[in-house]
C-alpha positions in Angstrom: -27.9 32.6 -128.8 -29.6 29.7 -127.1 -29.9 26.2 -129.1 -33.1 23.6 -129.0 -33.5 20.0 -130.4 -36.7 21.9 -131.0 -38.9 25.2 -131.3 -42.8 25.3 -131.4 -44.6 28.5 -132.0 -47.8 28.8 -130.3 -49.1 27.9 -127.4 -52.4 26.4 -127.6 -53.3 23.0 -127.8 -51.4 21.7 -130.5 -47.8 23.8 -129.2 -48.2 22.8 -125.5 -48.9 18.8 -126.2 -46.2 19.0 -128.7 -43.9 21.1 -126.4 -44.5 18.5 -123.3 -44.2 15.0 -125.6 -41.0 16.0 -126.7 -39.9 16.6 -123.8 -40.8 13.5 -122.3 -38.8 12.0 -124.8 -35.6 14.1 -124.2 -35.8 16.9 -126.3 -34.4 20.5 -125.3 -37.5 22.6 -125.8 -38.5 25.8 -126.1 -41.9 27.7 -127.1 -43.0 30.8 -127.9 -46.5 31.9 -127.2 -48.4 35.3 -126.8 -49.9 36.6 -123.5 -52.2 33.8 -123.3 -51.1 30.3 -123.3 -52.9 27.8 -123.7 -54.1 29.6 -127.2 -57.6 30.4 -128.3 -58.6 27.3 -127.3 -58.5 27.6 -123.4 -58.7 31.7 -123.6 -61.3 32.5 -126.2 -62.7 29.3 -127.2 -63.6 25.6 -126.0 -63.4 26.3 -122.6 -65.0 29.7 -122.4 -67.8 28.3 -124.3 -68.1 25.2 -122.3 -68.2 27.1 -119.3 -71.0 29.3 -120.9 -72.9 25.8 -121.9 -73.3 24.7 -118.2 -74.8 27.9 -117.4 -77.1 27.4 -120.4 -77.1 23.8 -119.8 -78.4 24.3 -115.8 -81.5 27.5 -116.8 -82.8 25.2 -119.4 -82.9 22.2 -116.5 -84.4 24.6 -114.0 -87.0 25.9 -116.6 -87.9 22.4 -117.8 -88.0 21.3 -113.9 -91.5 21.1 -114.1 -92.0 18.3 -115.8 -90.1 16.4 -113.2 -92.4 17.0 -110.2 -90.1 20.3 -109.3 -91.2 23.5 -109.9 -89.5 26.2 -109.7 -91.4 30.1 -109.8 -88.3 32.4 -110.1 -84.7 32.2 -110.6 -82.4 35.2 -111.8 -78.4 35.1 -113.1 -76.4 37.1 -113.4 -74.0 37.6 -116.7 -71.2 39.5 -114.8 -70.8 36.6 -112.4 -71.0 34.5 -115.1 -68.0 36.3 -117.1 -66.3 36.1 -113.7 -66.7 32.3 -113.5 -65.3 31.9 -117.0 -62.1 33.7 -116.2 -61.6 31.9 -113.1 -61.7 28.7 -114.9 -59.3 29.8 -117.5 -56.8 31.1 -114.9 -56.8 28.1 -113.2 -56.3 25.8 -116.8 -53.6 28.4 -117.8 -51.6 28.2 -114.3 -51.8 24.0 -115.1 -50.3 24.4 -118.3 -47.5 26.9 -117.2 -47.1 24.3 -113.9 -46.6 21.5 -116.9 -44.2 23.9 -118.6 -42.0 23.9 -115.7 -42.0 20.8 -114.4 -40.9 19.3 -118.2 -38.3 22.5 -118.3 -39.4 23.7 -121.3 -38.3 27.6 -122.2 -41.3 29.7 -122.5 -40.9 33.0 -124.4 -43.3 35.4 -124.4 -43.9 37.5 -128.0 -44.2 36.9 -131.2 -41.6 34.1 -133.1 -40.8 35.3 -136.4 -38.9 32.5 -138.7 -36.2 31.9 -140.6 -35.5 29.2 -142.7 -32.1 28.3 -141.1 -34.3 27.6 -138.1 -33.8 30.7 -136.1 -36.6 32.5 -134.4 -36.5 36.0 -133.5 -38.6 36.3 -130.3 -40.2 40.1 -130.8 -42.5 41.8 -127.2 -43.7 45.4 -126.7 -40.2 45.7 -124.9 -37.4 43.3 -126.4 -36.1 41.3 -128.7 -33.9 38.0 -128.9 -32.8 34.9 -131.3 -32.6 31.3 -130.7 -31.6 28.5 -132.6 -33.2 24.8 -133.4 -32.9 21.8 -135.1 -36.5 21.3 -135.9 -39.4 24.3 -135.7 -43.1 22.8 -135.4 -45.4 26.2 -136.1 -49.0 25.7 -134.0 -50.0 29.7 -134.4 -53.7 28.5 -134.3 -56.4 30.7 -136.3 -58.1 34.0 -135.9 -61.9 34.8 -136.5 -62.9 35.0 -140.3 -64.5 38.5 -141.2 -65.9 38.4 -144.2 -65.9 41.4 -146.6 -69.5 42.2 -146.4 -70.8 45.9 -148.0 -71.2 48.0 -144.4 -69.4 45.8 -141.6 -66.9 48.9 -141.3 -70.3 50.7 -139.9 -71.2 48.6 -137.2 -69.9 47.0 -134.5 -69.8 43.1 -134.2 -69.0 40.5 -132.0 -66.6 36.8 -132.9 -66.0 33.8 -130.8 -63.2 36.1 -129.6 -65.1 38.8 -128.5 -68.6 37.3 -127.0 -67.5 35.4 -123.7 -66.5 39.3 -122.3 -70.0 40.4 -123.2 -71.2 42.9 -120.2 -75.1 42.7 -120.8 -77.4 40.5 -122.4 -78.9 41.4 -125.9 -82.3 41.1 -126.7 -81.8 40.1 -130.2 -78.8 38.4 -131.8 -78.0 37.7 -135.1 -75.8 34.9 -135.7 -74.1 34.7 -138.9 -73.1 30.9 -139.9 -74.4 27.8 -139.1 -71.2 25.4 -138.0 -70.4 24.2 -134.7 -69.5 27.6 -132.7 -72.3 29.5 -134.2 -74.9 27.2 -133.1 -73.4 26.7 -129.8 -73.6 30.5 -129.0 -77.4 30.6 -130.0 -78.2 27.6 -127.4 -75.5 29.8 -125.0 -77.7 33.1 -125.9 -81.4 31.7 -126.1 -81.4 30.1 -122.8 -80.3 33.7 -121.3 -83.3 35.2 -123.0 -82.1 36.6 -126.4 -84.0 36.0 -129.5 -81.5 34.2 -131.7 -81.8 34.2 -135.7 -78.9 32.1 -137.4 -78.5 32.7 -141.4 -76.7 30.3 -142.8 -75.5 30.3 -146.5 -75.3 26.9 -147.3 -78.7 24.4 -147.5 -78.0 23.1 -143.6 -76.6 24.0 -140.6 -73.8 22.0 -139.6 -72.8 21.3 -143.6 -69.7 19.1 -143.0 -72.1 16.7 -140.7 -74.0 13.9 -141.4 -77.7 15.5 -143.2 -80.0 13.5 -140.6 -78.2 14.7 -137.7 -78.0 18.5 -139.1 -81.7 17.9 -139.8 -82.9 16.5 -136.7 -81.0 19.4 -135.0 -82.5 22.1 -136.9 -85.7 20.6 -135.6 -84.8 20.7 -132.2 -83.7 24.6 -132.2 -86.9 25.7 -134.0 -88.5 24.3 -131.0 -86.4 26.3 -128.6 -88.0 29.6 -130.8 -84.6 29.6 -132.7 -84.7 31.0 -136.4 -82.7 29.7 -138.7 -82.4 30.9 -142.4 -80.5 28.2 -144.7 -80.2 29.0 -148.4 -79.5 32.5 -147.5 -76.6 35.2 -147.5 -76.1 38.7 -145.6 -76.0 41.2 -148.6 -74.9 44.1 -146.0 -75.0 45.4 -142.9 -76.2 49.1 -142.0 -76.2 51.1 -139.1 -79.2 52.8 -138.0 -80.9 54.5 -134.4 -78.5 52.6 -132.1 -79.9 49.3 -134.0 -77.7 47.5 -136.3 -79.5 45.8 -139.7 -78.9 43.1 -141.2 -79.7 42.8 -145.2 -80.1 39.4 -146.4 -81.1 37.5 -149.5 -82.5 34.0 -149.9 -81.8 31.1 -152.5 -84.9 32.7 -154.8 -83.8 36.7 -154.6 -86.3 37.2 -152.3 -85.4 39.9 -149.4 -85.4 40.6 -145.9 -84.1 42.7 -143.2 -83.5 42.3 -139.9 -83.2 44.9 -137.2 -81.0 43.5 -134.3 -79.3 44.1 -131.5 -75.8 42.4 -131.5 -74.2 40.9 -134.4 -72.4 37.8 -134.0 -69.8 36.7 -136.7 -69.2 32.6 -136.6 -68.1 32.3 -140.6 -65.3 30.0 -139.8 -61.7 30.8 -138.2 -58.3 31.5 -141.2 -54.7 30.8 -140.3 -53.1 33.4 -137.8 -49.8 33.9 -140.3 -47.8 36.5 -138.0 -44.4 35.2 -137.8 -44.2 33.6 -141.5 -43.2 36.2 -143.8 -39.6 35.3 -143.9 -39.9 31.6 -144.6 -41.3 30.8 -148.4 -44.1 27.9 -147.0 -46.0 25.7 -150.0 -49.6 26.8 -149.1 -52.7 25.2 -150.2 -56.2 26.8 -150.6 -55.0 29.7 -147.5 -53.9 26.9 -144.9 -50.3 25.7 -145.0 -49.4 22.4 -146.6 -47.8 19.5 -145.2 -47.1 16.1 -146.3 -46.3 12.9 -144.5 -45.6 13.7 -140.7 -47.1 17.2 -141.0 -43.7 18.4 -142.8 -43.6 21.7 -145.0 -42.0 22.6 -148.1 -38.8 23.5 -145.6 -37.4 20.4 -144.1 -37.5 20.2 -140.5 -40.4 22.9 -140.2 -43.4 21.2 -139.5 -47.1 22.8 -139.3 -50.0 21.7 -137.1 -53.7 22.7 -136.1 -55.7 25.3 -137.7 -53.0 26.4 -140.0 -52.6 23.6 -141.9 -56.9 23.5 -142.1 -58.8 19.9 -142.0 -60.8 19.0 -138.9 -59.7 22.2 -137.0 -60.4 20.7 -133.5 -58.1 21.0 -130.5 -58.0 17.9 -130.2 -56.7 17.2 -133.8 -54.1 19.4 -133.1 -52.5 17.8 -130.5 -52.9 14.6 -131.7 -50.6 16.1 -134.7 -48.0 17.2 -132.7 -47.8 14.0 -131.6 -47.3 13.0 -134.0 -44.4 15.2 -135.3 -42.5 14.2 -131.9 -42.7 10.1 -133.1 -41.3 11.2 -136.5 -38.7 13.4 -134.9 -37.3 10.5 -132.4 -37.7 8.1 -134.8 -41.0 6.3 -133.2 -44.4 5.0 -135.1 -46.3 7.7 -135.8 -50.1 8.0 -134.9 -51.9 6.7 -137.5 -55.8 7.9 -136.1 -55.1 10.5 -138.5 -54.7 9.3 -141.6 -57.9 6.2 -140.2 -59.9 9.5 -140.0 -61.1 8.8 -136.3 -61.1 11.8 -135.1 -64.1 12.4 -133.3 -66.2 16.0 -133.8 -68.3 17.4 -131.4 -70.4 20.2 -131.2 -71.8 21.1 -127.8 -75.5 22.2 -129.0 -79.0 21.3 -126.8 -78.6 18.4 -128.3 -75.8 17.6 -128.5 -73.9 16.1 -131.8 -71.2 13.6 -131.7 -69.7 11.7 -134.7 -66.9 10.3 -135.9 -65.5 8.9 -139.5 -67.5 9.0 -142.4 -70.9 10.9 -143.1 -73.5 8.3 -144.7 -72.9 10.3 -147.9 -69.1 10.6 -147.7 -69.4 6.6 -147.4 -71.3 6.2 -150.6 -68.9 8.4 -152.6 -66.0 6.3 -151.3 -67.6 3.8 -153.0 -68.4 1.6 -150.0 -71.8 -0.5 -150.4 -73.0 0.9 -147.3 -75.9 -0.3 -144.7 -77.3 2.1 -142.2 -79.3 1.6 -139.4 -80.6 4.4 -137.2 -82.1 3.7 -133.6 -83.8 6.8 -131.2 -83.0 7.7 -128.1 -87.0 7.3 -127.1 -87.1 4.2 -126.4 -83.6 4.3 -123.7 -84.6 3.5 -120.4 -81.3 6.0 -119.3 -82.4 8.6 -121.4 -86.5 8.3 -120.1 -85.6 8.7 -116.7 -82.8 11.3 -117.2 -86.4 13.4 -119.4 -83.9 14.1 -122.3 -85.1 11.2 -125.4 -84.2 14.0 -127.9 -81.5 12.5 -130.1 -81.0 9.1 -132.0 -77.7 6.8 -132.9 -76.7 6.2 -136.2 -74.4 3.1 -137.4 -73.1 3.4 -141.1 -71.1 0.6 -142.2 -69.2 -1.3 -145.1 -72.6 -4.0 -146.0 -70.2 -7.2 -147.1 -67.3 -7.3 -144.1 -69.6 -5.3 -141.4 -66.0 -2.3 -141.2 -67.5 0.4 -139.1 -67.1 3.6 -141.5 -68.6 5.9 -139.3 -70.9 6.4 -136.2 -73.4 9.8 -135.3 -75.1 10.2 -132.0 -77.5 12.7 -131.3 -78.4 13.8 -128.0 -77.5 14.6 -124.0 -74.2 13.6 -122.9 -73.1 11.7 -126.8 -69.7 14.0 -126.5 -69.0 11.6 -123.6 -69.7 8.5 -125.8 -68.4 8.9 -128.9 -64.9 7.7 -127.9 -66.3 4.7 -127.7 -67.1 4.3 -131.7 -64.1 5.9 -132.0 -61.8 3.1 -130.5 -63.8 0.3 -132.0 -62.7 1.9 -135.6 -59.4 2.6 -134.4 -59.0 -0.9 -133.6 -60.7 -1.8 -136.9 -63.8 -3.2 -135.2 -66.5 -4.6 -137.1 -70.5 -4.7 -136.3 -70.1 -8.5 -135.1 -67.4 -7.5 -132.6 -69.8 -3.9 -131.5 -72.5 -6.8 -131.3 -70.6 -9.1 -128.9 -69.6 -6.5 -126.6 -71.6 -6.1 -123.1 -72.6 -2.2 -122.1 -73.7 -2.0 -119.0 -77.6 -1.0 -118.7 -79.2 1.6 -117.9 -77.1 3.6 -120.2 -77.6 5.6 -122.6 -74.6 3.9 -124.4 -75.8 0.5 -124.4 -77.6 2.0 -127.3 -74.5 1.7 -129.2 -74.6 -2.1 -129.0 -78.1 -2.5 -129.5 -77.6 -0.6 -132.8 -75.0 -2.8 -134.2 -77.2 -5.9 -133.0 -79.9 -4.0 -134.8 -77.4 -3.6 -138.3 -77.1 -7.7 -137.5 -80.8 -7.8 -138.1 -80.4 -8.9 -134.2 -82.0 -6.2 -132.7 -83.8 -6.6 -129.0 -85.6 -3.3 -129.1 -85.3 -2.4 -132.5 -85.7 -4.1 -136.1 
């Protein structure tokens, strides 16, 4: 039986940084991961759907070309070059993580690890089986699409994030049920290839864990793109009828509706892939895992990361974790952006939504006296001659001291820009300091330091 300082289960993300870092620092590693490494993220997920975006990103440019002086009568696509394009740019990312794997000489097992609590992981494929030992186990098994027990969904036939990047034609009609992040970004993926995309959402807004005005201003924006979305409402059942699928669904005041449809899309939210933990007895805490300080379980030197353990459920998030496990383990600082919630959350929508710490009402329940100033992208002089002034900046802050709580950006390109709130508040900025900074013009980013001259009552464009 081979012996590790440390085992990590799973390969996405959160497993891979984890496995690397603590290599870096000396560790003997091993990790375990399924046929894909690089986990849902980089198979199924982010970078499929990112790759789909610039498709969806370039039609909407050519069709909107007009407006620029350049017109352009005819274009076609072509969806099965565009699944081949995805698959190339995920074979390419996965040979980079399994070069990074080898170059750090960290084990790779394929299979599924099943734990113990004395550490040991039995390493289980279609065609073996083997044991190895550590001192410390981090589990990163990532998440799984959420199916929701809905009357009829054993009748039809469905798509999930999972499922939708292999798609070999173009529906006509797509129903998209939920409203987050990866529901909406599939309808801007699906209506700029032509589908007629309704989104029914069960809570009062799309995007519910976002900031209302952004959520609002979005829903705007997707109505105009002949998107329907249906907040306040649920999906009651599904039925199967003619080679159509139907959708049943009842609003806030009992009134109902049907619709008939095409493809059904499922995007209610992801739950913890659990394979592998039946033999350990885990504290869990509303489904997900729970850890304490340094992302420790119930069983000491078992650690849990990512979407098991629940919260912002971001890539991102997850390896920023892991990282932090590796400090705690070699006895270094660990990375407190965690627990100074500046994690940054993007969703990759036409526009696009970027923000990072506290929601406006998030602030006022913390109790902060808060003041809030909001400036549009209209009046950007990057933004007018880029054609894309959809979008606004939003600055919500502690009144007395000027602590930057949180910051929301609305718009083209704000996924590239919120970093830059982000340091400020993990560098416990305030507005005077945002305010004192240059940014260099024309950006669309120098409307990040106008706002906080703006919050200063200071404001060159804006009052």
């Amino acid at each position: 039986m081979k012996n590790y300082d440390l085992i990590v289960v799973g390969g996405g993300p959160g497993g891979y940084v984890s496995a690397i870092r603590a290599a870096k620092e000396g560790l003997i590693v091993a990790l375990i991961t399924g046929d894909d490494i690089g986990g849902t993220c980089l198979n199924r997920g982010c970078i499929p759907s990112k790759t789909f975006l610039k498709h969806a990103e370039l039609i909407e440019q050519i069709q909107n070309s007009k407006q620029l002086g350049i017109e352009i009568n005819e274009f076609t696509y072509s969806i099965e070059y565009m699944v081949k394009r995805k698959n190339q740019v995920v074979k390419a990312l996965k040979n980079g993580v399994n070069g990074l794997m080898e170059q750090n000489k960290i084990d790779v097992y394929q299979g599924n690890g099943y734990v113990n609590e004395n550490k040991s992981v039995i390493i289980k494929s279609s065609t073996s089986s083997e044991t190895i030992q550590g001192k410390h186990i981090i589990l990163a098994n990532g998440s799984k699409p959420f199916v929701p027990n809905i009357p009829g969904i054993s009748d039809i036939t469905y798509e999930t994030s999972d499922t939708i990047f292999d798609i070999e034609k173009v529906p006509k009609h797509m129903v998209i049920v939920g409203g987050g992040a990866i529901g909406l970004e599939i309808a801007c993926i699906f209506s700029s290839l032509g589908t007629s995309i309704e989104v029914v959402e069960m809570a009062k807004d799309i995007l519910p864990n976002e900031d209302q005005e952004a959520s609002s201003y979005l829903k705007k924006e997707l109505e105009n793109k002949n998107i329907t979305i249906r907040t306040n409402s649920k999906i009651t059942r599904f039925v199967s009828k003619d080679n159509k699928q139907v959708v049943q669904i009842e609003a806030a005041d009992k009134s109902t509706d049907s619709i008939e449809t095409d493809c059904i899309l499922l995007a209610t939210g992801r739950t913890p892939n659990l394979t592998g933990l039946e033999n350990i007895k885990v504290d869990f805490d509303d489904g997900f895992l729970k850890v304490g300080k340094n992302m420790r379980t119930s069983i000491k030197n078992i650690y849990a990361i990512g979407d098991l353990i629940g919260g912002f459920q971001l890539a991102h998030a997850a390896s920023s974790e892991g990282i932090s496990v590796i400090n705690h383990i070699v006895g270094k600082r660990s990375n407190n952006s965690l627990e100074e919630k500046t994690i940054p959350r993007c969703v990759y929508t036409f526009p696009e939504v970027a923000s990072v710490g506290l929601t406006e009402i998030q602030a006022k329940e913390a109790g902060y006296e808060v003041k809030v100033k909001t400036t549009p992208l209209t009046s950007n002089a990057k933004a007018i001659t880029a054609n894309e002034t959809s979008g606004f900046m939003k600055l919500i802050a502690e009144k007395q001291y000027g602590e930057i709580l949180g910051v929301v950006m609305v718009g083209a390109n704000t996924t590239e820009m919120i970093s830059q709130a982000s340091a400020f508040m993990h560098l416990e900025g305030t507005i005077e300091e945002l305010d004192s900074m240059v940014f260099p013009h024309p950006t669309l980013s120098e409307n990040l330091g106008e706002i906080g001259s703006t919050w200063m009552d200071l404001g060159i464009h804006y009052t």
